[in-house]
C-alpha positions in Angstrom: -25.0 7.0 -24.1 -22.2 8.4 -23.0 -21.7 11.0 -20.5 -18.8 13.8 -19.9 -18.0 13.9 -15.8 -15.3 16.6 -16.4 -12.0 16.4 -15.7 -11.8 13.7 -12.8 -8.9 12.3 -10.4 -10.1 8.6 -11.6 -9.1 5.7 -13.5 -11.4 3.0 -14.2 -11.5 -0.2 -13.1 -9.5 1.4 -10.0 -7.1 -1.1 -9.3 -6.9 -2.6 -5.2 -3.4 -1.6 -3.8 -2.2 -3.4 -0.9 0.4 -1.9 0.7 3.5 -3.7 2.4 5.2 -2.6 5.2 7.2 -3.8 8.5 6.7 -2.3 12.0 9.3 -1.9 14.2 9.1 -5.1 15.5 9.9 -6.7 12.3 6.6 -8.2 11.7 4.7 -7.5 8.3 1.8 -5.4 7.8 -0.1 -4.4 4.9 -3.3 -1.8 4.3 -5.9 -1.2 1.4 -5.2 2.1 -0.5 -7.3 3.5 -2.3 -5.8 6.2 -4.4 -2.2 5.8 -6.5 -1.2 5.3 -9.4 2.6 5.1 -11.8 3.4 8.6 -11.0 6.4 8.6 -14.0 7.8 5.6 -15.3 9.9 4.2 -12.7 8.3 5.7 -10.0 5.0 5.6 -7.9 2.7 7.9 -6.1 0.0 7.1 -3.8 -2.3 9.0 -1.5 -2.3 7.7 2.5 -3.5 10.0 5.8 -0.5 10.2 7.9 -1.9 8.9 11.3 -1.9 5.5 8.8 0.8 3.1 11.2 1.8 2.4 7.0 2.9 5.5 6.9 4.9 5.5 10.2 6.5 2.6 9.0 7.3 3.5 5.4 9.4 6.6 7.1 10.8 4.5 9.0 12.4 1.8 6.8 12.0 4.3 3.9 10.3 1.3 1.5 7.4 -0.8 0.8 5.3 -3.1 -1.5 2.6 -3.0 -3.3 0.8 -5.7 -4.1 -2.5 -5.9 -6.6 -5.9 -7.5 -4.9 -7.9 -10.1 -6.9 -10.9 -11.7 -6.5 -9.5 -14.6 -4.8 -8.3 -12.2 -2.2 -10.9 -9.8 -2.1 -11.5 -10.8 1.7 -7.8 -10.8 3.3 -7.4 -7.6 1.2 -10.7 -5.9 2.4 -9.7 -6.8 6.0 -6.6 -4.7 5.6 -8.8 -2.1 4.7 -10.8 -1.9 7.5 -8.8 -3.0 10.4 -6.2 -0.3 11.9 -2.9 -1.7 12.7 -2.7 0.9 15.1 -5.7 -1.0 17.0 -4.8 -4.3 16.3 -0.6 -5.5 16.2 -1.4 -9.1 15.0 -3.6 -7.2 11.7 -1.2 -9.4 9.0 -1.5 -12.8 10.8 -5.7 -12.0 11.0 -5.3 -11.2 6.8 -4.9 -14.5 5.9 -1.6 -13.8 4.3 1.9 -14.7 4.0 5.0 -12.9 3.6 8.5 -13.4 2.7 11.1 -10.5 2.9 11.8 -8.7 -0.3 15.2 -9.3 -1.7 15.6 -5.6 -3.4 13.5 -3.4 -0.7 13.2 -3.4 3.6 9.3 -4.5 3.0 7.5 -7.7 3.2 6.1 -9.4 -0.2 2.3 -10.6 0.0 2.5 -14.3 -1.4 -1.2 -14.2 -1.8 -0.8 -11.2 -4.8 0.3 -12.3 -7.8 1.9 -8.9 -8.8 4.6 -7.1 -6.8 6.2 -3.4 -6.9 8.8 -3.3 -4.6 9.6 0.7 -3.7 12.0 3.0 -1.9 10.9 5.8 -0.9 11.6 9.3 -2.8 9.8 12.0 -1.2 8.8 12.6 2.3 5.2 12.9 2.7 4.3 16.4 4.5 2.2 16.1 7.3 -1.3 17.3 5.8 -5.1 15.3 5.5 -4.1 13.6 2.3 0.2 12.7 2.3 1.3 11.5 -1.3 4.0 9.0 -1.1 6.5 9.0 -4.2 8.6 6.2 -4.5 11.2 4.3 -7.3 9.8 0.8 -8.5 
């Protein structure tokens, strides 16, 4: 039976973005986000809270990956989910993962994910709960 949940901010399966990034040091980091989506079709928007160190470095190097979880990483990409890079500067290393430097963007690619979308950022997020990040694939 089917039933109508109105009109919903959702798609479904929600896909597992991983996020790829570099801090200033140089050395890769990557965080679970939960809401974005193909915002036009080149482009990509997703949703992150601005004390996110992702989102300091994406301003910074103005680019990113994002990378699609599977099963098979379901626990590197869940730890990038729940650990703070802010709190912990070795977060990548602890993942699991490997990286090698993009060829087209300044952002590491996760070997681990078999897809890749490797961005530059478009739009500057403004400083609110909730900062959308709009990028060219």
């Amino acid at each position: 039976m089917r039933k109508d949940f109105g009109a919903k901010p959702c798609i479904y399966p929600e896909p597992v973005l991983i996020i790829g990034t570099y801090n200033s040091d140089g050395t890769p980091n990557a965080m679970n986000a939960a809401w974005g989506g193909i915002h036009e079709d080149t482009e990509i928007s997703i949703c992150l809270s601005p004390e996110h160190k992702t989102v300091e470095n994406i301003l910074k190097r103005k680019a990113f990956t994002v990378g699609f979880a599977t099963q098979e990483t379901v626990v590197g990409s869940d730890y990038v989910g729940i650990v703070s890079g802010n709190n912990v500067p070795n977060k990548f290393e602890k993942s699991g993962f490997h990286a090698e430097k993009s060829k087209k963007v300044d952002a590491p690619i996760i070997m681990e994910l078999p897809i890749c979308l490797e961005c530059k950022l478009k739009t500057t997020p403004r400083a609110t709960a909730s900062a959308s990040v709009r990028s060219s694939i």
